[in-house]
C-alpha positions as CSV (number, residue, x, y, z in Angstrom):
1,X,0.0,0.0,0.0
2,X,2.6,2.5,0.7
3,X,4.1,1.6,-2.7
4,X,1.2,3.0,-4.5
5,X,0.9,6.1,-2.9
6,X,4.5,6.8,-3.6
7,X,4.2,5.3,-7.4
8,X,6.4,8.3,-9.5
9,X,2.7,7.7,-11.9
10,X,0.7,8.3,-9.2
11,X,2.6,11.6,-8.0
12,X,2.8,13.0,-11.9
13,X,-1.0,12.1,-12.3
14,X,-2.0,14.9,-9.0
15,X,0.6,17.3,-10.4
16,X,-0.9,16.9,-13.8
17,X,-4.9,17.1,-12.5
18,X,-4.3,19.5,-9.4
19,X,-4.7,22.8,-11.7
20,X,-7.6,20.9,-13.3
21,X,-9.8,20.0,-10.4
22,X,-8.7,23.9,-8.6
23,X,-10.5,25.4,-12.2
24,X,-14.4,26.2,-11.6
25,X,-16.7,27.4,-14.6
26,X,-18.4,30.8,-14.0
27,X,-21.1,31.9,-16.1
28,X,-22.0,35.6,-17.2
29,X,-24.7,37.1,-19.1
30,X,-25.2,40.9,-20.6
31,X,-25.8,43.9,-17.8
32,X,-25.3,46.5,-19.9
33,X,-23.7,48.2,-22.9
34,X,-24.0,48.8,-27.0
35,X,-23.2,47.8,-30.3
36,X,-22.8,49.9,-32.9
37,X,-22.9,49.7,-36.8
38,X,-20.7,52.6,-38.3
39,X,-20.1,53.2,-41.7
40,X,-19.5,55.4,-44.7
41,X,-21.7,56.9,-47.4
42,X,-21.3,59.2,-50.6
43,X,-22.7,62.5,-48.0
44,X,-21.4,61.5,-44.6
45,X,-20.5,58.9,-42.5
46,X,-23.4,57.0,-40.4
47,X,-23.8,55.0,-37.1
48,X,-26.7,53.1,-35.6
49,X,-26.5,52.0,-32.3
50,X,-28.6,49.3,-30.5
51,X,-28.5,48.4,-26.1
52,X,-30.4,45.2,-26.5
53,X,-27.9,42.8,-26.2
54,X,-28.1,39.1,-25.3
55,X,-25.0,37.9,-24.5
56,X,-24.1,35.0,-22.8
57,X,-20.8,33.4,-21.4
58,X,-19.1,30.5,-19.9
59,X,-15.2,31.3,-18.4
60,X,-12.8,28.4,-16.8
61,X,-11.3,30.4,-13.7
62,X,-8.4,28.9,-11.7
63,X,-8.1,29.5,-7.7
64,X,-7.7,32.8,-7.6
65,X,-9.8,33.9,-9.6
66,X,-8.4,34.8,-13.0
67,X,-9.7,33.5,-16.5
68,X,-7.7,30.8,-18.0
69,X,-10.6,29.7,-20.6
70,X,-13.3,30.2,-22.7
71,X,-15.7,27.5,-22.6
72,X,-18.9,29.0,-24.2
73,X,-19.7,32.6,-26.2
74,X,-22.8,33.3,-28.0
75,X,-24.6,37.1,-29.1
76,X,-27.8,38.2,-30.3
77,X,-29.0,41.2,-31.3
78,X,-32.7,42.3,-32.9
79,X,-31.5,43.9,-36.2
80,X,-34.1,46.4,-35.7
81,X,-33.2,47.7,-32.3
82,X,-30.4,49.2,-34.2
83,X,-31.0,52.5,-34.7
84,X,-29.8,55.6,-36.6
85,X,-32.2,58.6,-35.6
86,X,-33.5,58.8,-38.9
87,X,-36.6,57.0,-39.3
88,X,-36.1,56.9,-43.6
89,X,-32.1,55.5,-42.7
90,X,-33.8,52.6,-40.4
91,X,-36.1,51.8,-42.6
92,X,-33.7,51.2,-45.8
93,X,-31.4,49.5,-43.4
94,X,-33.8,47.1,-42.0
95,X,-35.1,46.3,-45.9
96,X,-31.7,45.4,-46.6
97,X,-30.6,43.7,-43.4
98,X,-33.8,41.6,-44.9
99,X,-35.4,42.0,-41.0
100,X,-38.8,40.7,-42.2
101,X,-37.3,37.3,-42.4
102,X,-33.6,37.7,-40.5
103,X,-34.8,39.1,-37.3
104,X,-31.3,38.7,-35.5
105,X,-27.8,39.6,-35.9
106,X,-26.0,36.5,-34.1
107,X,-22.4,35.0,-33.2
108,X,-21.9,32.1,-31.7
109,X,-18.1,30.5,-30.8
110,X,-16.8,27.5,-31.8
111,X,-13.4,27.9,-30.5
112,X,-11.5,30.5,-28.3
113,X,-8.3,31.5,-26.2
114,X,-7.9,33.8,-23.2
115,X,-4.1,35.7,-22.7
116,X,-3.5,38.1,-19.8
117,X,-2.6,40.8,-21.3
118,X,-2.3,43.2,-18.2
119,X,-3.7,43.7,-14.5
120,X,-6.9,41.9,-14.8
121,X,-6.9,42.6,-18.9
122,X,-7.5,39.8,-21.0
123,X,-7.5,39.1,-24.9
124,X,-10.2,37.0,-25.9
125,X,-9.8,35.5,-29.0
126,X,-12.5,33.9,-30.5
127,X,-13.8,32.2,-33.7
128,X,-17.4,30.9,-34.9
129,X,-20.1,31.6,-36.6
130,X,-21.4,34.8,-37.4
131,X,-25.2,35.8,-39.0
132,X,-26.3,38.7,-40.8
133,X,-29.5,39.1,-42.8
134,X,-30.0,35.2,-42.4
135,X,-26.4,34.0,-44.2
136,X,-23.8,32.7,-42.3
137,X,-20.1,33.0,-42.2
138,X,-17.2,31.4,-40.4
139,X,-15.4,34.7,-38.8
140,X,-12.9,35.5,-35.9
141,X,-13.6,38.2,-32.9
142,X,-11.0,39.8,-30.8
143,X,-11.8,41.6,-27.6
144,X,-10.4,43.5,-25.1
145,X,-11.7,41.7,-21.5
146,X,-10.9,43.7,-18.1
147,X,-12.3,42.3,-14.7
148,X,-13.5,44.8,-12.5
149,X,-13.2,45.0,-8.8
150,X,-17.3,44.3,-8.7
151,X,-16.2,41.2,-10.7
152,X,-17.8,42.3,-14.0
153,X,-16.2,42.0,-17.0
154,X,-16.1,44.5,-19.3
155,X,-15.2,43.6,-22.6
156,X,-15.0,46.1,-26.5
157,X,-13.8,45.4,-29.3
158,X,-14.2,46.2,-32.7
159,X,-15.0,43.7,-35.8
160,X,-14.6,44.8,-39.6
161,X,-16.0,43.5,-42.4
162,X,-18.2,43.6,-45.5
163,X,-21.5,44.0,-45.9
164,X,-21.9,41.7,-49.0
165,X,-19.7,38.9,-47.6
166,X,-23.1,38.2,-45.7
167,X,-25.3,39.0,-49.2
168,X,-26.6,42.4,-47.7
169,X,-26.9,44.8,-50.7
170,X,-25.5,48.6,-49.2
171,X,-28.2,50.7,-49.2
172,X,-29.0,53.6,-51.1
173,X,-31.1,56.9,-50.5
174,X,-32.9,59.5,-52.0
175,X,-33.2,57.5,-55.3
176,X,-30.1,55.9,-55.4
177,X,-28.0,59.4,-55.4
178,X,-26.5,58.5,-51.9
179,X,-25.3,55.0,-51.6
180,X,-23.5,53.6,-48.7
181,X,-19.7,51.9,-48.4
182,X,-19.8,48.2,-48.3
183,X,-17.3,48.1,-45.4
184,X,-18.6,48.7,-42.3
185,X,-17.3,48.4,-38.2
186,X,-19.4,46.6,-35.7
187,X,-18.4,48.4,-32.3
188,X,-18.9,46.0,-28.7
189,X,-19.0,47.5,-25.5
190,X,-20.5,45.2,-22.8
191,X,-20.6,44.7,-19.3
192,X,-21.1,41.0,-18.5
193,X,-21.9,39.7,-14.3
């Protein structure tokens, strides 16, 4: 008996497992923030801005608290919370952002990493599946995380792309003598508990 509990496989097997059994899995969910749609067009450039947010999250933490893992990351958004202050802008926006049928704008991780990258900072790198206007792309998300002394995590970011990568037509105004860029900048700033 003694034997075994001084085995050099036994002793490698609890140095191996002991960070693993000290990690617990916390779960957050949205408690406030925006996302933000900016863009260009041929007059000026444009922003809408939406604070219904669904977000939900799963982190590994180890003993003392800090994130070593991303288990679980998924976003929704109503496409037509998103909103410009011009009722005629919405309105072309939601027609092409196809709304009627689409009613979400969605992300959901398939893989991710977590790097300190200062005093309670983080770099979440993730990557999954994005939807816009119903069509679905394989796409990567980087965010700035920061734990905050009421244990909160704030997290922004910012994600590029183009508009018909997800077959969203730019919109045009004013019978087609304004027409918006095809690149646009989805802008994140949560606060997750």
């Amino acid at each position: 008996m003694k034997k075994f509990f001084t085995s050099p496989k036994l002793i490698l097997a609890v140095l191996f497992l002991a960070p693993l059994l000290t990690m617990a899995q916390s779960k957050f969910t949205a408690a406030a923030g925006n996302i933000s749609v900016k863009g260009t067009s041929t007059m000026h450039d444009w922003e809408m801005t939406s604070k219904q947010t669904a977000i939900e999250a799963s982190f590994a933490t180890n003993a003392t608290g800090g994130l070593v893992d991303l288990a679980t990351l998924s976003f929704s958004i109503p496409a037509e919370s998103l909103k410009s202050g011009k009722g005629a802008m919405d309105k072309n926006a939601y027609k092409a952002l196809k709304t009627s049928s689409a009613r979400n704008i969605s992300f959901t991780s398939t893989n991710a990493t977590v790097a300190p990258s200062g005093a309670n900072t983080y770099t979440v790198k993730c990557t999954g599946k994005m939807t816009i206007a119903g069509t679905s792309r394989e796409t990567d998300l980087v965010a700035t995380l920061k734990v905050n002394p009421d244990k909160t995590l704030s997290i922004t970011g910012i994600k590029k792309l183009k508009m018909t990568d997800y077959k969203v037509e730019p919109p045009s105004f004013m019978f087609g003598s304004v027409t918006t860029g095809d690149d646009i900048a989805i802008n994140f700033n949560v606060t997750l508990k």
